[in-house]
NULO-285268 format. One record per residue: residue in one letter; x, y, z of N, C-alpha, C in turn. Coordinates in steps of 0.02 Angstrom, whole numbers, plus 50000, padded with zeros to 5 digits. Layout:
residues N
aXYZXYZXYZ...
//
This chain:
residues 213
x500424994050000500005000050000500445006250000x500275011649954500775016249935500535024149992x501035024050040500805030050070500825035950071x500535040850043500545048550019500805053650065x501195056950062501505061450121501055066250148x501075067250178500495073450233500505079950191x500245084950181500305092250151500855091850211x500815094250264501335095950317501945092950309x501965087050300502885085650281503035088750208x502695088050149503015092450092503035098950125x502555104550148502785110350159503395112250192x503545105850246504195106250276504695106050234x504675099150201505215100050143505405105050097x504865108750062504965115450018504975119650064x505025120850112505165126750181505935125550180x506115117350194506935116550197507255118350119x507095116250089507395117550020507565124350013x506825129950023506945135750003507605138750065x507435136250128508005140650163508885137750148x509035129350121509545129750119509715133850043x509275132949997509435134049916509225141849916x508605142049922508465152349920508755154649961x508835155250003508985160850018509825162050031x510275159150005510655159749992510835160549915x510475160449864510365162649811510015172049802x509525170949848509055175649826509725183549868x510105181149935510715184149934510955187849874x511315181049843511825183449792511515186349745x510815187749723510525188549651510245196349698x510265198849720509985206349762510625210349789x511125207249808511615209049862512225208349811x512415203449790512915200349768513175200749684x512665200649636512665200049577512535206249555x513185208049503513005212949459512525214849397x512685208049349512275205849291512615210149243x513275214249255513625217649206514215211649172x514415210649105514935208549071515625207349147x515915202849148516275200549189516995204849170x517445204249224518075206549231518435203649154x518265197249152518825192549116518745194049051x517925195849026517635199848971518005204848929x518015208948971518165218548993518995215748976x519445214148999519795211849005520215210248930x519995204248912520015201348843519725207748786x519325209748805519275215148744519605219648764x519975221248783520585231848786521135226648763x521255220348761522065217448754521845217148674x521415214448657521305215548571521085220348530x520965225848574520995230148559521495237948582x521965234648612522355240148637522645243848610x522775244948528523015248848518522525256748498x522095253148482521435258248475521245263048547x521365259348581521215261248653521795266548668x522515265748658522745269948669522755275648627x522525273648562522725280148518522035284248522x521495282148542521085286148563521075290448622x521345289048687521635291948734522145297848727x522645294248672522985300248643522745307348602x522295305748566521805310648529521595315948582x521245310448626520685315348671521105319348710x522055316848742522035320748760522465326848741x522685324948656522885329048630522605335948602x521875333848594521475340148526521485345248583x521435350448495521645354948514520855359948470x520365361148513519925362548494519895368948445x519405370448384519325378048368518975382748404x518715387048377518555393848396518045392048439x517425385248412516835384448460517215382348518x517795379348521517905377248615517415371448648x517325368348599516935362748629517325357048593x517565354648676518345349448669517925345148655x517285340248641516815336148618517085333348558x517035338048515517305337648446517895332848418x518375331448493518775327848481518705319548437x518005318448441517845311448438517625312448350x517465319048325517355318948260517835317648204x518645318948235518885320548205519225315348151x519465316048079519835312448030519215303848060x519775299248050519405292948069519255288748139x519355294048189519125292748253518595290048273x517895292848248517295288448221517385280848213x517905279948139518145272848131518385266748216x519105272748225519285268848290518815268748339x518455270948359517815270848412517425264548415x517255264448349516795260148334517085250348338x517725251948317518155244448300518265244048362x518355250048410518605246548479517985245948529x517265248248498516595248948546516755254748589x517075255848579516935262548629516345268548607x516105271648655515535274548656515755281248678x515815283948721516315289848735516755290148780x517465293548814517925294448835517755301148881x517595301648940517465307348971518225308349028x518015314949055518745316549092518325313849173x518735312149223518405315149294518435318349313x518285320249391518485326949440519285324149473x519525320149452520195317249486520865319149442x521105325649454521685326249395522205324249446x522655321749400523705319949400523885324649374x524205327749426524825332149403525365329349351x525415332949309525965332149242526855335649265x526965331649324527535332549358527955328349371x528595325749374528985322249393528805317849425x528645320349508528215316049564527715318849563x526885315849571526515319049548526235318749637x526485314249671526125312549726526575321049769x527025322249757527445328249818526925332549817x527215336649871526905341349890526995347149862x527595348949818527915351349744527275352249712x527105345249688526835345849637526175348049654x525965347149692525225347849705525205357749708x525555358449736525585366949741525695370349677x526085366749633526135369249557525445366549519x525175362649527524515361449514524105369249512x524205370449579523655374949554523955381549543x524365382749527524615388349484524405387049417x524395382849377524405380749314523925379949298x523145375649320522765374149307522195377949300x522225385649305521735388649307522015393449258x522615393349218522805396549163522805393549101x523135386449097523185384149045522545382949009x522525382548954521685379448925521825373948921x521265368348927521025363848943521245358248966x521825361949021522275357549071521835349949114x521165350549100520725345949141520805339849099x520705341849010520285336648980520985333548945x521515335948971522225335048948522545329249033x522315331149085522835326049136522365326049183x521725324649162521245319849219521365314149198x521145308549261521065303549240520525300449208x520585296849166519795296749090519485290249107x518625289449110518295286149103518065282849018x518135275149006518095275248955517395270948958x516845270548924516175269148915516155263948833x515915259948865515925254748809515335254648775x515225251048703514545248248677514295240248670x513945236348668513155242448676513285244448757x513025253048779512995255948844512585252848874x512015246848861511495243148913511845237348941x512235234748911512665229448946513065231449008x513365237049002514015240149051513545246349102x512945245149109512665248049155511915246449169x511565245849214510965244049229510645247849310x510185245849315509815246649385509875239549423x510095240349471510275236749542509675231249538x509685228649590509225224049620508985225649659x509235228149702509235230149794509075240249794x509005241849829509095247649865509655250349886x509925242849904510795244749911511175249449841x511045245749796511345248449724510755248149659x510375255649681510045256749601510115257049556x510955258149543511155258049478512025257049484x512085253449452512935249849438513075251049374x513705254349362513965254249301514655251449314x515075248449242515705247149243516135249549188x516655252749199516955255749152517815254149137x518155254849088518945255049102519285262549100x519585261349151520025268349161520835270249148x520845274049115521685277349119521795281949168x522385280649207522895282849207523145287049180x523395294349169523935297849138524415295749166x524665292849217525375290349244524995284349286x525745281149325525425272249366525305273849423x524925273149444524585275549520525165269649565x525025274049639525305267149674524445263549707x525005256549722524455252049741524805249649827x524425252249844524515249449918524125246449967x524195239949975523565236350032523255236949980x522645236550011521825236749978521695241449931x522245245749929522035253749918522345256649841x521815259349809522065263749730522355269949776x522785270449752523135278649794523065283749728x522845288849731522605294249678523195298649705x523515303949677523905309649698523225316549723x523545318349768523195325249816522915318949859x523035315849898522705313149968522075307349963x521875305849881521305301649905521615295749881x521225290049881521315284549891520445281349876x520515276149820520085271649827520055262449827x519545259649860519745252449855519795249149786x520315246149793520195239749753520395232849767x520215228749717520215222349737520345217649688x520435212349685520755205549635519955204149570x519725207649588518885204549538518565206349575x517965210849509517365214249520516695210349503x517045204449484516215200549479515885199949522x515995202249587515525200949644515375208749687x514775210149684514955216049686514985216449784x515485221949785515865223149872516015229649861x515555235149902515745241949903515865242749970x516475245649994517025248050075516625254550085x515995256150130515955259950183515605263850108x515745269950131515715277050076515855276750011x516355270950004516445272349935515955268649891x515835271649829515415270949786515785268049752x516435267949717516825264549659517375258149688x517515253849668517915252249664518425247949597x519205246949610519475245849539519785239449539x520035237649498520295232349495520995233449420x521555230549431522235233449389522025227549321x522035231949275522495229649214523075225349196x523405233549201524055234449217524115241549188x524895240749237525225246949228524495253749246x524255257049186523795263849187523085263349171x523165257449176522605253449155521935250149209x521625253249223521175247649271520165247549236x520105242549289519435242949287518995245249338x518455246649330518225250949390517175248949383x517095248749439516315246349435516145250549503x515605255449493515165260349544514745259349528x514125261349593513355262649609513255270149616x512715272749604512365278249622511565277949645x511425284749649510675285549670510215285049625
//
């Protein structure tokens, strides 16, 4: 005689299931998971495409705008269009984080000649910030969160104008800041306040994945 399990022992069972299997899933898929293109991705494409990558970097931070003054233009120029496109890139913006174009960029030298210079020269920003580079398609390399924790995650690759130091845990920027990084961003782990963190290339090269509001 074949005996049918109680409703009450299956509910137990899918009660156990869901707490060892969900919710240690439903964790990682809210908390844990980005759903952006992986490190190893990101990665493999700037090495086959690196030369594009640098000579676009070079452009942007070479031009030398006309009369309109809208350093934008840089991306129109001769076959830049072309390289953009072969390397996916989408646009090349500057940050609020400039390197001094100094010997030691970290002294205290330099930082004081910083700002003598930077409020004379023209377009000393879009020439020795450090550059955000934005890939295509832009829906892959950015989305809305899961959680509340992170409404929105993007991931980008970054230059360097010179090699940052790396110390401990820590991206060391010149003028005093410092942000985390770590061995792989496939999982996403944001330290306290900070919103970004990077992960090395090499050399001037890193990767970088932030949240916002």
């Amino acid at each position: 005689m074949r005996i049918k399990p109680s409703s009450s022992f299956v509910r137990f069972w899918l009660l156990f299931v869901y707490i060892v299997l969900g919710v240690p899933l439903s964790y990682y898929f809210f908390f844990l998971y980005s759903g952006l293109p992986s490190d190893e991705e990101m990665i493999e494409h700037f090495y086959e495409h690196r030369s594009e990558f640098e000579e676009l970097v070079e452009r942007y931070r070479s031009f030398e705008p006309d009369e309109t003054r809208i350093y934008d233009n840089w991306r129109f120029q001769g076959d830049t269009p072309k390289l953009m496109r072969k390397a996916q890139v989408v646009r090349i913006t500057r940050t609020i984080s400039l390197w001094p174009p100094f010997p030691d960029p970290y002294s205290k030298s330099a930082e004081d000649k910083l700002h003598e210079v930077y409020l004379i020269e023209p377009y000393f920003f879009n020439r020795n910030a450090i550059l955000d580079i934005s890939l295509l398609p832009e829906e892959r390399y950015r989305r809305h969160g899961f959680s509340s924790y992170y409404p929105f995650i993007w991931k980008r690759i970054v230059f360097f104008p010179g090699v940052p130091r790396i110390e401990g845990n820590n991206l060391i920027f010149p003028l005093d800041k410092y942000r985390p990084i770590k061995k792989s961003l496939n999982i996403l782990s944001f330290d306290g306040v900070d919103r970004c963190v990077y992960r090395e290339i090499e050399g001037q090269w890193f990767l970088k994945i932030c949240y916002g509001g």
